[in-house]
C-alpha positions in Angstrom: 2.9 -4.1 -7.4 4.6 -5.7 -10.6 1.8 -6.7 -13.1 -0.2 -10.0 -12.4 1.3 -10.0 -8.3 -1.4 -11.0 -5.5 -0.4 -10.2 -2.4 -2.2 -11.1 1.1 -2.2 -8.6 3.8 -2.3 -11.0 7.2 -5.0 -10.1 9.8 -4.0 -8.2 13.0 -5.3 -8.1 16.4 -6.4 -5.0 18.6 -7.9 -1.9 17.0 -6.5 -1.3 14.2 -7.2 1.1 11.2 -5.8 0.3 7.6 -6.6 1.8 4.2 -5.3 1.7 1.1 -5.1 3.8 -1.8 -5.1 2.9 -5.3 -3.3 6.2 -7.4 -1.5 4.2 -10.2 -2.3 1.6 -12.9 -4.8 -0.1 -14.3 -6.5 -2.6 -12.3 -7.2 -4.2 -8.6 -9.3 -6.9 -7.4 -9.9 -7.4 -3.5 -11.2 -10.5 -2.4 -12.7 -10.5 -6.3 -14.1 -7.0 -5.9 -12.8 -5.3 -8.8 -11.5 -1.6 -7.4 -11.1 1.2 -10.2 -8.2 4.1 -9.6 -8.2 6.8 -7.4 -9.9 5.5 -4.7 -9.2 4.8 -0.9 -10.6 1.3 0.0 -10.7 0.8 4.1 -9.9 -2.5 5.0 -10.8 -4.5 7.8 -7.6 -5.5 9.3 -9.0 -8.4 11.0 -9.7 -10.7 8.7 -6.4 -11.5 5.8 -6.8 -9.5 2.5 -5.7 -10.8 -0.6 -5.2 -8.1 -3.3 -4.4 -9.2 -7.2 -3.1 -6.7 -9.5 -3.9 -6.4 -13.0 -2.1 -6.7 -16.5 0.0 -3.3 -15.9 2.3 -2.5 -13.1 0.4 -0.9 -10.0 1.0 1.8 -7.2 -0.3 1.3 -4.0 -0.2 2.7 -0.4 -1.2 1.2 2.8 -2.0 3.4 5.8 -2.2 1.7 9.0 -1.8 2.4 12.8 -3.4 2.4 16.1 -5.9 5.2 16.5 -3.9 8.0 18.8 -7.2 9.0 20.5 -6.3 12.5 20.6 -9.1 15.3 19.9 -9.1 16.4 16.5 -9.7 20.2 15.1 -8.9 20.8 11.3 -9.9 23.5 9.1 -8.0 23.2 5.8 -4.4 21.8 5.8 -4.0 22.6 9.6 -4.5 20.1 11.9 -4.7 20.4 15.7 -5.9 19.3 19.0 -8.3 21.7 20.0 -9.8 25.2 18.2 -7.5 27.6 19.9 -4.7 25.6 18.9 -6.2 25.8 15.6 -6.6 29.2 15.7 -2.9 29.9 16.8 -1.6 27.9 13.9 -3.5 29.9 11.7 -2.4 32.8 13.0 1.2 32.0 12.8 0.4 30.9 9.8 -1.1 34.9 8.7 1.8 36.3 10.6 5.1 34.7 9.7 4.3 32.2 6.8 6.3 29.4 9.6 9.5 31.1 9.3 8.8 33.1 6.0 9.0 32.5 2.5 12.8 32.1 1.0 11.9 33.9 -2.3 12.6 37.2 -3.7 8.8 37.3 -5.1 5.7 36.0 -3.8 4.8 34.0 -7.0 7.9 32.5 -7.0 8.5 30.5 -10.2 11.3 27.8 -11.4 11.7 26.7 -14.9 11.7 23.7 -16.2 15.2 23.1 -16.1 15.3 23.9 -12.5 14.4 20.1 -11.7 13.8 18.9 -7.6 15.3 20.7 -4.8 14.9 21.4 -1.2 16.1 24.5 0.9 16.4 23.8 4.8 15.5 25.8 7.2 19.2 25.6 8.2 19.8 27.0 4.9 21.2 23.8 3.1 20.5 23.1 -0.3 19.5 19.7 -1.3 19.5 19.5 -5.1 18.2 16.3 -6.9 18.4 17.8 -10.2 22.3 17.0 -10.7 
């Protein structure tokens, strides 16, 4: 949000789950509740939410979505359905690294210079440092 902006967010219908985090800038107030950084605020996405940014310039990002009502199993960054679908990822995980790492050394290290890239599993390079 550009400094001094208010935005409302307009009230939906059904359920609904919306949060938003706070990871950049100086100051937010939420209907007048001043928020500080690095927090996640859940909002009730029922009612309109009005959101006024401070004196700075302010990153925000709003989460929001129908709940899939799926089973959840996590443990870590792995996310699954049920615990032996957990346990399979992992295992794959142990096993082949999900297709194995691209690197001559584990500890695989860029310098500085190196700046943002991505290799595909196709084995395209994209190259955002040029």
């Amino acid at each position: 949000m550009e400094a001094n902006a208010q935005i409302t967010l307009p009230n939906l219908e059904g359920e609904i789950n919306r949060n938003l985090y706070f990871f950049k800038g100086e100051k937010i107030s939420i209907e007048g509740q001043n928020i500080s950084i690095n927090k996640r605020i859940k909002l009730n996405p029922r009612i309109p939410t009005t959101i006024k940014n401070g004196n700075k310039p302010t990153h925000l990002l709003l989460l929001q979505g129908k709940p899939i009502g799926e089973p959840v199993a996590k443990y870590g960054p792995f996310v699954m359905n049920t615990n032996a679908e957990l346990q399979q990822a992992i295992n794959d995980f142990q096993n082949t690294q999900f297709g194995g790492w691209p690197w001559p050394k584990k500890e695989q290290v860029h310098g500085d210079l190196k700046g943002r890239f991505a290799k595909h599993s196709d084995g395209r390079i994209e190259d955002k440092s040029k």
